[in-house]
SEVEX-205807 format. One record per residue (C-alpha): z, x, y negated; residue in one letter. Coordinates in steps of 0.1 Angstrom, whole numbers. Each point is the difference from the previous one (the first is absolute). Layout:
BEGIN
c3 = Z&c1 = X&c2 = Y&r = A
...
END
This chain:
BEGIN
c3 = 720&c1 = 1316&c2 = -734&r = X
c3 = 22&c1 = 25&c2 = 19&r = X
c3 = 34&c1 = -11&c2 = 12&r = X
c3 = 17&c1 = 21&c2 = -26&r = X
c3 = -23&c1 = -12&c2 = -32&r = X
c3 = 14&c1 = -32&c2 = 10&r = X
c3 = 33&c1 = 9&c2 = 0&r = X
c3 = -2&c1 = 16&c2 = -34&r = X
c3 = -18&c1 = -29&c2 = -14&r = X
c3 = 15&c1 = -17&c2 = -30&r = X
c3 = 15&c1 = -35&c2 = 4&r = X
c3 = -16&c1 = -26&c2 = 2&r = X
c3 = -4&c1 = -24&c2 = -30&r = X
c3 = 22&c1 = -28&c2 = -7&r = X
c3 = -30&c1 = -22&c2 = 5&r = X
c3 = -11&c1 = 13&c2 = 35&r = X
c3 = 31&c1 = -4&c2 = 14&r = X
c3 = 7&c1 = -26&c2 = 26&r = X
c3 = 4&c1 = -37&c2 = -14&r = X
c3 = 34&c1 = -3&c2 = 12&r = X
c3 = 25&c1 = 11&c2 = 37&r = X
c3 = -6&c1 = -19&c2 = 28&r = X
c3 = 19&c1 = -26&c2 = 5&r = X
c3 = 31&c1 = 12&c2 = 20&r = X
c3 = 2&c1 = 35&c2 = -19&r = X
c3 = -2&c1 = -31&c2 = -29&r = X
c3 = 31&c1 = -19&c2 = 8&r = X
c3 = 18&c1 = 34&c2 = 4&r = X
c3 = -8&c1 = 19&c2 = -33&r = X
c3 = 8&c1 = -30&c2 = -22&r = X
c3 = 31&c1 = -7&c2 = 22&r = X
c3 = 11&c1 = 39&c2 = -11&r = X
c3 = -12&c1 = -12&c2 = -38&r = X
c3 = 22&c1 = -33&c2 = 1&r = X
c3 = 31&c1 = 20&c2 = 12&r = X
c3 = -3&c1 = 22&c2 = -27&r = X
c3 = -6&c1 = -22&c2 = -28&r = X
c3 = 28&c1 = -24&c2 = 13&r = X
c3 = 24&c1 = 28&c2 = -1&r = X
c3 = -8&c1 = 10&c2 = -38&r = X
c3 = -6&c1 = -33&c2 = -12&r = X
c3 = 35&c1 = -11&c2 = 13&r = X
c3 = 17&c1 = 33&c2 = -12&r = X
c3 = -14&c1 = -16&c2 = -40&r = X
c3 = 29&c1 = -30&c2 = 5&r = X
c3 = 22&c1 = 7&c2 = 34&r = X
c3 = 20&c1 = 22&c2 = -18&r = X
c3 = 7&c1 = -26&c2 = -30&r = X
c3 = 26&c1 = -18&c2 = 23&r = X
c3 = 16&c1 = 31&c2 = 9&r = X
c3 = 7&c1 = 12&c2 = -34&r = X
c3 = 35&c1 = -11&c2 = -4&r = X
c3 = 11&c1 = 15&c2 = 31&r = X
c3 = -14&c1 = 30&c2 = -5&r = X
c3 = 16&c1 = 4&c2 = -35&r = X
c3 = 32&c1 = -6&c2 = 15&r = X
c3 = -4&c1 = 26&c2 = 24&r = X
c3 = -11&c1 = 29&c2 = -17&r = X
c3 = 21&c1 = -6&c2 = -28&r = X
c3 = -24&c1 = -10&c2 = -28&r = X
c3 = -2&c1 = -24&c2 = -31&r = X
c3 = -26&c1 = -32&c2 = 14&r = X
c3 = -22&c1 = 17&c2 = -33&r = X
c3 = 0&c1 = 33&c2 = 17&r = X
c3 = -14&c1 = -16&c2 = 35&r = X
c3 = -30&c1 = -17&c2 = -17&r = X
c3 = -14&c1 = 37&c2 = 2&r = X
c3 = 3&c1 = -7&c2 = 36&r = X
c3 = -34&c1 = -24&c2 = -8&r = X
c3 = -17&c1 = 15&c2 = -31&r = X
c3 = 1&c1 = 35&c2 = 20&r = X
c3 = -26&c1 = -15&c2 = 28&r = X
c3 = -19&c1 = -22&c2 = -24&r = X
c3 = -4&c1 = 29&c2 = -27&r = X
c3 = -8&c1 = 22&c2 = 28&r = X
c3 = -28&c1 = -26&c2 = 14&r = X
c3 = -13&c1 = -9&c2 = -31&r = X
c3 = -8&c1 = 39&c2 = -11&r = X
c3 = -14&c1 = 11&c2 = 35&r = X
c3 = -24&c1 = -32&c2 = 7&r = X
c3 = -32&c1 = 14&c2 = -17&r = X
c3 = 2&c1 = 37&c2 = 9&r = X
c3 = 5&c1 = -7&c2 = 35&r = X
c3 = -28&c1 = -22&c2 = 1&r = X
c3 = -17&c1 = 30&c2 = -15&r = X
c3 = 16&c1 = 23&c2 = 25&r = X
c3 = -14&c1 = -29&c2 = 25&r = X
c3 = -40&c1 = 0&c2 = -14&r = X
c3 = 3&c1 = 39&c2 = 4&r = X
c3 = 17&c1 = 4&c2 = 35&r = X
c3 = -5&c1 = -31&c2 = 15&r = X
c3 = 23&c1 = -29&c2 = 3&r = X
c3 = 13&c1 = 2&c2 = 34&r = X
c3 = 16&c1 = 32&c2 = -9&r = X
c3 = 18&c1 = -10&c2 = -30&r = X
c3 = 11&c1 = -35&c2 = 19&r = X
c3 = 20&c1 = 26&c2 = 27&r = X
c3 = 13&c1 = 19&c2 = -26&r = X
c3 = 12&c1 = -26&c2 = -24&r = X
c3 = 13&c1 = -18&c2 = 32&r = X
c3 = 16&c1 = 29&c2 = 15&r = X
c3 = 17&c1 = 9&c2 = -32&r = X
c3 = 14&c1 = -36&c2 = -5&r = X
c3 = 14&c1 = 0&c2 = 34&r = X
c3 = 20&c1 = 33&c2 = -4&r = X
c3 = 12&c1 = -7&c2 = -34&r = X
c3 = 9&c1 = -32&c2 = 12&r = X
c3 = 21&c1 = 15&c2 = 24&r = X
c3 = 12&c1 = 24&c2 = -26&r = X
c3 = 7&c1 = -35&c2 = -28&r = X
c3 = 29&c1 = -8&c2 = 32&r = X
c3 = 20&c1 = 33&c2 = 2&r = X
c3 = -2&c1 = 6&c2 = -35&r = X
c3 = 36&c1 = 6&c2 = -15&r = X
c3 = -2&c1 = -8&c2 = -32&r = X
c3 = -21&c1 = -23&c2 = -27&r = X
c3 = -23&c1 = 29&c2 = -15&r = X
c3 = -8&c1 = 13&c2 = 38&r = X
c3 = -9&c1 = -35&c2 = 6&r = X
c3 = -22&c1 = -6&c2 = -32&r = X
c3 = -16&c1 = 36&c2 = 7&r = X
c3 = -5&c1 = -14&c2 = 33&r = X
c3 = -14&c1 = -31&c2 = -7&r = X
c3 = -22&c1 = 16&c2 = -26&r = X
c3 = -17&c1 = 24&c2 = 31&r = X
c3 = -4&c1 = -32&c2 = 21&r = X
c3 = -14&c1 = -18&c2 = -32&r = X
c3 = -23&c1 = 30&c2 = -2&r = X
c3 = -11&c1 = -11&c2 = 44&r = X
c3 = -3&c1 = -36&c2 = -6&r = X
c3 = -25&c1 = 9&c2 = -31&r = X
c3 = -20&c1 = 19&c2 = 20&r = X
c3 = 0&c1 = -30&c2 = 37&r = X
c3 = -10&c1 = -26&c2 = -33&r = X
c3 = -21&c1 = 20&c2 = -19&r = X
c3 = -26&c1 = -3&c2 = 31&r = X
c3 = 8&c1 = -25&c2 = 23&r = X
c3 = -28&c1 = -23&c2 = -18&r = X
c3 = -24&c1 = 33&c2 = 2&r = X
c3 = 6&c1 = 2&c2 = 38&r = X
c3 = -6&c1 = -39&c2 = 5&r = X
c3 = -37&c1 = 6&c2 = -13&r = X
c3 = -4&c1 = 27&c2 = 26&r = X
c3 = 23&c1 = -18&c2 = 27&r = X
c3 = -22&c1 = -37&c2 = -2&r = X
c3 = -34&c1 = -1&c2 = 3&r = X
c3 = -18&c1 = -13&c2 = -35&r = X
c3 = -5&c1 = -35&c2 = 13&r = X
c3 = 35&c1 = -5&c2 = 10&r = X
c3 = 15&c1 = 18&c2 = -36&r = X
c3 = 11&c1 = -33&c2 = -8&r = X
c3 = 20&c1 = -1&c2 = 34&r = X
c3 = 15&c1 = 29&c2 = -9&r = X
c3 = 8&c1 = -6&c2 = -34&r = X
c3 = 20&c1 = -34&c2 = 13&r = X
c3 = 22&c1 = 17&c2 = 25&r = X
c3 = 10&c1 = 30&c2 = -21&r = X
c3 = 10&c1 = -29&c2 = -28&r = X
c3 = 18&c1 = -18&c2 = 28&r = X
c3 = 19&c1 = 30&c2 = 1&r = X
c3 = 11&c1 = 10&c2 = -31&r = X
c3 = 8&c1 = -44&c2 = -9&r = X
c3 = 19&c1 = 3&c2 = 36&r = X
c3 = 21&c1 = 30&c2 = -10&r = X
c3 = 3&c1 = -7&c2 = -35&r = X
c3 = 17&c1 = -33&c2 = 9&r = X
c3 = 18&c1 = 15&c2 = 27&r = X
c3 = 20&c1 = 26&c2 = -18&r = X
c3 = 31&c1 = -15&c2 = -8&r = X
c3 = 3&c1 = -21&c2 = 37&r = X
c3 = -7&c1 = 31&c2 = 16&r = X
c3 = 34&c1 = 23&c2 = -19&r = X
c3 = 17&c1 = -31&c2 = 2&r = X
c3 = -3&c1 = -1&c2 = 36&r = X
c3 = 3&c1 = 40&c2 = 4&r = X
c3 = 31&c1 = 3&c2 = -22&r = X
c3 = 15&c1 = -30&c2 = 24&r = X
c3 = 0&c1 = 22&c2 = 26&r = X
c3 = 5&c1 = 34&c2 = -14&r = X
c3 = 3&c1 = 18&c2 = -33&r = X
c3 = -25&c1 = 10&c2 = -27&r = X
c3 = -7&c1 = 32&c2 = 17&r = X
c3 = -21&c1 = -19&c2 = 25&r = X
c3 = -23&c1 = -11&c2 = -29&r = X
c3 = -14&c1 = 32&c2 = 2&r = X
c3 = 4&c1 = 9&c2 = 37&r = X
c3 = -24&c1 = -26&c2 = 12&r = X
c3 = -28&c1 = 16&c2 = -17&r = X
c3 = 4&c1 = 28&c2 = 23&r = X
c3 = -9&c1 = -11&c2 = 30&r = X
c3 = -23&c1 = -23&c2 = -10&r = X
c3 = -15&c1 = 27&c2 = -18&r = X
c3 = -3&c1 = 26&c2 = 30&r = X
c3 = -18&c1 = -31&c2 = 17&r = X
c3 = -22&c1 = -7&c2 = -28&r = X
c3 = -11&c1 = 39&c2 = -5&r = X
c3 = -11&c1 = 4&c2 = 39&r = X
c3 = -17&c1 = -31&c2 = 0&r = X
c3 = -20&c1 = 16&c2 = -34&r = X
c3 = -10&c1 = 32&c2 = 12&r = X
c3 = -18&c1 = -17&c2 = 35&r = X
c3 = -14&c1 = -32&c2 = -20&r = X
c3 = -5&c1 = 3&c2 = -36&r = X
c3 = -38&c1 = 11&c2 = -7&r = X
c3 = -5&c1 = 35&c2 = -11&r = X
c3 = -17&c1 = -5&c2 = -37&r = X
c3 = -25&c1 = 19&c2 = -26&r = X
c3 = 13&c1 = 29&c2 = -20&r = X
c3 = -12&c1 = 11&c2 = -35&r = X
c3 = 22&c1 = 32&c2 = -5&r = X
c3 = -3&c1 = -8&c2 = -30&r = X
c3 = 29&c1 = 25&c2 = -22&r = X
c3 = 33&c1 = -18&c2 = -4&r = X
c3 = 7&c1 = -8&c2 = -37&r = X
c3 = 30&c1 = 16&c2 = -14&r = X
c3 = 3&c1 = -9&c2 = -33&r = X
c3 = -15&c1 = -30&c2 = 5&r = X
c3 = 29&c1 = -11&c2 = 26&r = X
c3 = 25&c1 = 14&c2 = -28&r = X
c3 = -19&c1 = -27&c2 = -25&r = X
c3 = -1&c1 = -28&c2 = 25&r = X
c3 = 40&c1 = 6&c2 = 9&r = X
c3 = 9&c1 = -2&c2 = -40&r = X
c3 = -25&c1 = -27&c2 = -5&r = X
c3 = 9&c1 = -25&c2 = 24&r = X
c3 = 37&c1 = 15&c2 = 8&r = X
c3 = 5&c1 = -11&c2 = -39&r = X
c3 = -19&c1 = -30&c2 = 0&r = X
c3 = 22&c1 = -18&c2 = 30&r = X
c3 = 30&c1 = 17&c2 = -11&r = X
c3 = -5&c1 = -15&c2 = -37&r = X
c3 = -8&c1 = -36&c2 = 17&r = X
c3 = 29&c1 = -4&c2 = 22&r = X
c3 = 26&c1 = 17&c2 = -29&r = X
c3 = -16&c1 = -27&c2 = -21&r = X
c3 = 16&c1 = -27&c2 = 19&r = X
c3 = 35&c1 = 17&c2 = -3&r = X
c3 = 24&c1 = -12&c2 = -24&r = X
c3 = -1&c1 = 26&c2 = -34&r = X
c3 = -25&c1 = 20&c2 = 12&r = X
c3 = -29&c1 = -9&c2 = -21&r = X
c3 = -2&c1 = 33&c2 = -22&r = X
c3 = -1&c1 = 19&c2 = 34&r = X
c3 = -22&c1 = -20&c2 = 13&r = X
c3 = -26&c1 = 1&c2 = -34&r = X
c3 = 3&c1 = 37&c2 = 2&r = X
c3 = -8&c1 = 3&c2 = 39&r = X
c3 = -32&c1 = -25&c2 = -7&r = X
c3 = -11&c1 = 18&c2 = -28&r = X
c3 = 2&c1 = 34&c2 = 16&r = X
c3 = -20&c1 = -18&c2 = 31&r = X
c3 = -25&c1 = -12&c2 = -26&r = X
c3 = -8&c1 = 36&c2 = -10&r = X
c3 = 1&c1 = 20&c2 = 32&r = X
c3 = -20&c1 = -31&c2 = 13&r = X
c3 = -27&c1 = 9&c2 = -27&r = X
c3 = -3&c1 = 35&c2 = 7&r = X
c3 = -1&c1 = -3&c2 = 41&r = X
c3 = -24&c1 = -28&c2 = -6&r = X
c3 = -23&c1 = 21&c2 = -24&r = X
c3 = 5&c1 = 29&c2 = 25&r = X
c3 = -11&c1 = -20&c2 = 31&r = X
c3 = -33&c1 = -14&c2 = -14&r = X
c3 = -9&c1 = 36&c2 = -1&r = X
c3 = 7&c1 = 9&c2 = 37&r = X
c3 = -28&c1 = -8&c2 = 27&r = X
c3 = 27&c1 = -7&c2 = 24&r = X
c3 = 30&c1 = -17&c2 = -19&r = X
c3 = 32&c1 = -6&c2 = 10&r = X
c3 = 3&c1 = -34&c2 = -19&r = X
c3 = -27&c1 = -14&c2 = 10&r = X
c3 = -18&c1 = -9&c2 = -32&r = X
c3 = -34&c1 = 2&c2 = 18&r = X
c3 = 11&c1 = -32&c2 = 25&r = X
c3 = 13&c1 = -15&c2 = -34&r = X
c3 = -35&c1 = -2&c2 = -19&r = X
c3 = -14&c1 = -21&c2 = 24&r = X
c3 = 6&c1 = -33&c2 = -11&r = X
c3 = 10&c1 = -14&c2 = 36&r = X
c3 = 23&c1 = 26&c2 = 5&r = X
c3 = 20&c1 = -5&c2 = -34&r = X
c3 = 1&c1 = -39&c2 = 2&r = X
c3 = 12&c1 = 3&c2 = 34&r = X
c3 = 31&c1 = 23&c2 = -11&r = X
c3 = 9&c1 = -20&c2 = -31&r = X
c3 = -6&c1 = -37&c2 = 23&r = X
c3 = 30&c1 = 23&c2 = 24&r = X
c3 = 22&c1 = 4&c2 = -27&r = X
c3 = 3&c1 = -31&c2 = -15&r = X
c3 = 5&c1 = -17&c2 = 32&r = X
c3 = 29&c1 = 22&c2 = 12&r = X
c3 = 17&c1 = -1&c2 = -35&r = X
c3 = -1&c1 = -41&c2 = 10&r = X
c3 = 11&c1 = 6&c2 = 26&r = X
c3 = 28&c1 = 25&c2 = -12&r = X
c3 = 12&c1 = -26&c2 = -24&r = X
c3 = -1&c1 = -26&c2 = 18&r = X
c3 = 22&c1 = 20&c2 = 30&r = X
c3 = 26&c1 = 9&c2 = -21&r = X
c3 = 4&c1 = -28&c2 = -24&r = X
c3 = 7&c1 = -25&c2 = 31&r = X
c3 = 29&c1 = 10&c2 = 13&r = X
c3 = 21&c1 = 1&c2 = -29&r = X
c3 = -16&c1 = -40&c2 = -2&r = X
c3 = 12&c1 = -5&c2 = 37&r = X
c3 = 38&c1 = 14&c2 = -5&r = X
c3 = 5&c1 = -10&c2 = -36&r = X
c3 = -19&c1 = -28&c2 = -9&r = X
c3 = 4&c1 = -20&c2 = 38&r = X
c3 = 32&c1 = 16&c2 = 9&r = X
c3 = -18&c1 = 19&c2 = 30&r = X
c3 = 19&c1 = 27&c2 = 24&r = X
c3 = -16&c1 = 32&c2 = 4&r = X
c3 = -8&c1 = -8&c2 = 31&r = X
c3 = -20&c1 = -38&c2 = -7&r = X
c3 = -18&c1 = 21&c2 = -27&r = X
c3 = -12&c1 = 24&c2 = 26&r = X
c3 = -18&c1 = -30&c2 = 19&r = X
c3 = -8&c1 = -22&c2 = -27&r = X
c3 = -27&c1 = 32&c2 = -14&r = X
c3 = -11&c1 = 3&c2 = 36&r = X
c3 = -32&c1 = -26&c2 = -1&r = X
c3 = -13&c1 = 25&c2 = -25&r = X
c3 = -6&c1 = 36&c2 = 27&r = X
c3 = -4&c1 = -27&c2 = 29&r = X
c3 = -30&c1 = -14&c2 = -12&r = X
c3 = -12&c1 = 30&c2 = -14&r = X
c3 = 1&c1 = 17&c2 = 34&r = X
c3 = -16&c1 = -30&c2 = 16&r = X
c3 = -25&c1 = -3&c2 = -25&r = X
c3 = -10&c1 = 38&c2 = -10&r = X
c3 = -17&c1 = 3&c2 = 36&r = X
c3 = -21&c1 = -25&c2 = 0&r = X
c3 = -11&c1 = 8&c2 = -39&r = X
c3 = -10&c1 = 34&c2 = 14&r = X
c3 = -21&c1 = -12&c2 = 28&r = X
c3 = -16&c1 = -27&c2 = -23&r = X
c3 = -7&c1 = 30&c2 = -31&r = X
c3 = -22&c1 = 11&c2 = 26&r = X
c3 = -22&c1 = -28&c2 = 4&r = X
c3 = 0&c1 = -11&c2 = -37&r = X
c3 = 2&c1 = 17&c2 = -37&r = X
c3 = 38&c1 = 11&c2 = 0&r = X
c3 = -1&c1 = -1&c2 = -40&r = X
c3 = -1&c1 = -39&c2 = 6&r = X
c3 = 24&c1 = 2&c2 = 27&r = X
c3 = 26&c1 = 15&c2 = -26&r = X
c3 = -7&c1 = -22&c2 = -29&r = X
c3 = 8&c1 = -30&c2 = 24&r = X
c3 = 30&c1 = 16&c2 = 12&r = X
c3 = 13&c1 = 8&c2 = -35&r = X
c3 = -8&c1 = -38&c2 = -11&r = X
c3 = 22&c1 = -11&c2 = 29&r = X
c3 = 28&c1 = 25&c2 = -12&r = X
c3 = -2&c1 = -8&c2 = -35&r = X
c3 = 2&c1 = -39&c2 = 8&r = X
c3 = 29&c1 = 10&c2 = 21&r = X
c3 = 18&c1 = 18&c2 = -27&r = X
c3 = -8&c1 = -28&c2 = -23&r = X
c3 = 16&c1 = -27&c2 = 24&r = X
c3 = 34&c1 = 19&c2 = -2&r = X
c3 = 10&c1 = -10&c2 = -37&r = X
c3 = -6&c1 = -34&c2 = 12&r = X
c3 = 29&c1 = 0&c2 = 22&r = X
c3 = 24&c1 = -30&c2 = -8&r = X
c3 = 42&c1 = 7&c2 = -1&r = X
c3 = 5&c1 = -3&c2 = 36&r = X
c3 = -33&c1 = 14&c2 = 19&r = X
c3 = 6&c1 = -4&c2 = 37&r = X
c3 = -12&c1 = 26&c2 = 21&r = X
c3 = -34&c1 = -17&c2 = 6&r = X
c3 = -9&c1 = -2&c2 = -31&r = X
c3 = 11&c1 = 38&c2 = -6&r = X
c3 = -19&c1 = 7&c2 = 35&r = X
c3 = -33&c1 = -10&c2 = -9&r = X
c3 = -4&c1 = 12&c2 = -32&r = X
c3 = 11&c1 = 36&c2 = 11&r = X
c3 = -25&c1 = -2&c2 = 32&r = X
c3 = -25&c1 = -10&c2 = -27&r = X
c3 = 3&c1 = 34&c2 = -15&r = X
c3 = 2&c1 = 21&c2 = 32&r = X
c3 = -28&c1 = -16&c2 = 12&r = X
c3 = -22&c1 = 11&c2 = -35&r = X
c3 = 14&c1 = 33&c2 = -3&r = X
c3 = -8&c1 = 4&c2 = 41&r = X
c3 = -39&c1 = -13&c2 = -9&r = X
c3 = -2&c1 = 21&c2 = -26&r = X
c3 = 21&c1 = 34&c2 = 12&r = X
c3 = -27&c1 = 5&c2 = 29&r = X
c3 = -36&c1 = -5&c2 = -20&r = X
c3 = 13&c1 = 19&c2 = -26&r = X
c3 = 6&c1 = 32&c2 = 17&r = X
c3 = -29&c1 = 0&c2 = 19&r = X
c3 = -21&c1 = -2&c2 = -40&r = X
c3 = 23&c1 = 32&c2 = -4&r = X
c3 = -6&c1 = 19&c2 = 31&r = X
c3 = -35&c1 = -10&c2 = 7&r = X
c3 = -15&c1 = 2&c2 = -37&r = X
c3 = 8&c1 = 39&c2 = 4&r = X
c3 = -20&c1 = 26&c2 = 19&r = X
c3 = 20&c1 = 7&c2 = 30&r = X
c3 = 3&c1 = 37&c2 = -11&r = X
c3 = 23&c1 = -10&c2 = -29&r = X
c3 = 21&c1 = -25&c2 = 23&r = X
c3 = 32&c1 = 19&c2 = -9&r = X
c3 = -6&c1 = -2&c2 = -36&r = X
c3 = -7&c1 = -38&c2 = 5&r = X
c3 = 31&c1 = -2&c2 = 26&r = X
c3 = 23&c1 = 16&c2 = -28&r = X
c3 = -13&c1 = -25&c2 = -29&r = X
c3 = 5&c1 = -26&c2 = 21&r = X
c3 = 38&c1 = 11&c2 = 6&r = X
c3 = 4&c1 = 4&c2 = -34&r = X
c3 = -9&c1 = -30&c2 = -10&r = X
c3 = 24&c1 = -17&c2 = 20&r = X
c3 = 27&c1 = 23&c2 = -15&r = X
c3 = -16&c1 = -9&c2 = -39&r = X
c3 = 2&c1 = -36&c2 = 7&r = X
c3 = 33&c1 = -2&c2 = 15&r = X
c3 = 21&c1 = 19&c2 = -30&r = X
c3 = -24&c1 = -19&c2 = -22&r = X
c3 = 12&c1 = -34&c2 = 17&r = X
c3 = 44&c1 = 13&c2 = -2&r = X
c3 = -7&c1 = 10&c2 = -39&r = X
c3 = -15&c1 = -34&c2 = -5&r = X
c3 = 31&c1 = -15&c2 = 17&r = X
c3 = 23&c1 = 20&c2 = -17&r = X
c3 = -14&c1 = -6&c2 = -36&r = X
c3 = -2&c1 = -37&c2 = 7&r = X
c3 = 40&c1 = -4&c2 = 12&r = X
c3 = 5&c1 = 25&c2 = -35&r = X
c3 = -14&c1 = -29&c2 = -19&r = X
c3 = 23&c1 = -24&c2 = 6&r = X
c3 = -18&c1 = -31&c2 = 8&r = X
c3 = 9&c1 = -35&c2 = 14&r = X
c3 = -12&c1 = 4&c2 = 40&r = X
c3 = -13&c1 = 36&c2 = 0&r = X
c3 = -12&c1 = -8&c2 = 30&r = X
c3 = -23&c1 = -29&c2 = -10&r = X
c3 = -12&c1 = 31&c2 = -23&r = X
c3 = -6&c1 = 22&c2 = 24&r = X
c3 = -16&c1 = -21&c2 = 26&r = X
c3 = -28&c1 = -11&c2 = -28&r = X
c3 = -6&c1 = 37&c2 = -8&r = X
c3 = -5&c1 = 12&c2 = 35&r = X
c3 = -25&c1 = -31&c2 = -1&r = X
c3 = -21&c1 = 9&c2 = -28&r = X
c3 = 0&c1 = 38&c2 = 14&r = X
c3 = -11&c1 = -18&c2 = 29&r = X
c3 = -25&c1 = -13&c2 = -20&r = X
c3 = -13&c1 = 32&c2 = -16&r = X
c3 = -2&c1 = 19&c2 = 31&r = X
c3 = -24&c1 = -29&c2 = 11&r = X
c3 = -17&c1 = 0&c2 = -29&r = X
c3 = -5&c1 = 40&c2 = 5&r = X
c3 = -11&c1 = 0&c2 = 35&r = X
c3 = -26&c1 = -29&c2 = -7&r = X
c3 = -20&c1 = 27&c2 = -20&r = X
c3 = -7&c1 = 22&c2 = 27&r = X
c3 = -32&c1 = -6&c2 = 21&r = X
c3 = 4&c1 = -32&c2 = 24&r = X
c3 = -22&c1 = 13&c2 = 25&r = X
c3 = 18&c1 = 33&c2 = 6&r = X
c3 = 6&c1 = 9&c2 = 35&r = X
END
């Protein structure tokens, strides 16, 4: 073959590819990944702290600044799948720099904006950035690890998202010590600017269907889901339970129609073909019900901590940190041991261990001291840290590599699913009025536990 033939020969399959970068071109693309997912996964809370503040200062009611949040988890939440699509079809590396570089400048834009709707509008665009870094940053660990170390991978990028997830409020806290909410935003941009150089030289260049982007099917997924988490989290507002039964129902119906749509499309944009096999689907409902645990459990506690034990703010803060802490000691070492035995087990003994942690909490006497609160909280990181790591690797590596991105994007979405599932749960159970809601709570997130245990125990042991 002549020089040229070469040159105009198609890609190379997603199996003939290599297994993996070498190891230094390794460390340095999932550095690039970490920095990005970081950034948006502390953009989802940093700003909650900030919230006040920045109602004061552009002169709107606190109501008003909440769109300051929904705007970037609307805009997430709409734009997860068909980037992923956009990702199978151009590859994943090249919507990672996009959705990266389009964070970073609207972040920049979120800090000179001058008044609430320019800042909702621009939160909404870097929404739309951080949907397309998550939408594939579990795609481009598959491509980034070699198959024998997908476990490895899995573990770090869950060391991540526990590290920043638990990070978010220290992290404005600290920032809005030293300056004001502006530099919320500003610190994405250089960190950004480092994070997209390090991309383009590291980050491996990955299989491109060119498949046709989906028009109408984006429009379908944007109603569909855009309804659906805007009907759960108006659910768990005060009066707003005929808005939220009409945004549900509508979801219900353009859900039906998208669905009924996609099953006919060789190349879907919800990936219904992932969700027929059986792995696959158990996998995505076991993520779920884990994070809507988790969810409940996360926001019932620290109105325990300040109202029931007379907690500060700040004592709250630390008393929930056994919980990320052992999570990001523990999600590692699940990922490196998912690679040497059946991950499905590996989760169902990581939600056990969380479930019997969640169970332990209602068991709390009047006084608890803080070892007693300790343990039982480290008992639950360290199950939702053995389980977090196995189970994505079932989600990534149950799919062919060519549909990584629609994996990727499920696997997002799931999180987002579980975690408005978990607040409405919360939100219904304080609406109920009972004696120690969070005694309530704590045995709920339990037997979701539970479920999500009992779900993943159905899917092949011996998967690898």
């Amino acid at each position: 073959m002549t020089q040229r033939s070469a040159n105009n020969a198609a890609p190379a399959a997603p199996d003939a590819l290599p297994d993996g970068l070498p190891p230094r071109q390794r460390l340095f693309a999932f550095v690039a990944v970490a920095i990005a997912v970081t950034m948006a996964v502390l953009d989802t809370a940093i700003v909650n702290v900030a919230l006040p503040s920045m109602s004061r200062d552009l002169g709107s009611t606190p109501a008003q600044a909440v769109w300051i949040v929904n705007a970037y988890q609307l805009a997430i939440t709409i734009a997860l799948l068909p980037l992923a699509s956009v990702g199978d079809s151009l590859g994943y590396k090249k919507v990672y720099w996009c959705g990266l570089a389009l964070f970073s400048t609207a972040s920049c834009a979120c800090a000179y904006a001058p008044t609430l709707p320019v800042l909702a509008c621009a939160r909404a665009v870097q929404g739309l950035g951080a949907a397309g870094i998550m939408s594939v940053n579990i795609a481009l660990v598959r491509y980034i690890f070699p198959k024998a170390q997908l476990g490895v991978g899995m573990g770090y990028s869950s060391l991540v998202v526990a590290v920043s997830s638990a990070a978010g409020p220290s992290v404005a806290a600290a920032i809005l010590s030293l300056a004001n909410w502006q530099w919320l935003f500003l610190v994405n941009v250089p960190l950004g600017a480092l994070a997209l150089v390090v991309a383009a030289r590291a980050l491996p260049k990955t299989p491109a269907s060119r498949h046709p982007f989906d028009v109408a099917g984006a429009a379908l997924n944007a109603l569909t889901f855009g309804l659906l988490i805007g009907g759960l989290n108006t659910l768990s507002e005060v009066q707003g339970g005929r808005q939220a039964a009409a945004m549900l129902v509508l979801a219900l119906l353009f859900g039906v129609v998208f669905v009924r749509r996609e099953l006919r499309r060789p190349v879907p944009m919800l990936p219904v073909d992932l969700l027929r096999m059986p792995v696959f689907a158990l996998s995505l409902v076991t993520s779920i019900g884990s994070f809507a645990a988790q969810t409940m459990a996360g926001i019932a506690l620290p109105f325990y901590f300040e109202h029931t034990l007379g907690q500060t703010a700040v004592a709250t803060g630390l008393l929930m940190t056994p919980w990320p802490v052992m999570t990001a000691l523990v999600a590692p070492m699940a990922g490196r041991l998912s690679d040497r035995f059946p991950p499905a087990r590996l989760a169902c003994v990581g939600l056990l261990v969380m479930a019997l942690g969640l169970a332990s909490l209602p068991m709390l006497g009047a006084a608890p001291s803080y070892v007693d609160l300790g343990w039982r909280l480290g008992l639950c990181g360290v199950g939702f840290g053995l389980f977090q790591s196995p189970n994505n690797r079932v989600i990534v590596g149950s799919a062919p590599r060519s549909r990584s991105g629609g994996a990727s994007g499920l696997q997002s979405m799931g999180r987002l699913l579980g975690q408005s599932l978990g607040a409405v749960a919360v939100a219904v159970i304080f609406a109920l009025g009972l004696a120690q809601p969070t005694a309530w709570i704590a045995w709920a997130a339990a037997a979701l536990a539970l479920m999500a245990c009992g779900a993943s125990s159905l899917r092949p042991a011996a998967l690898k």
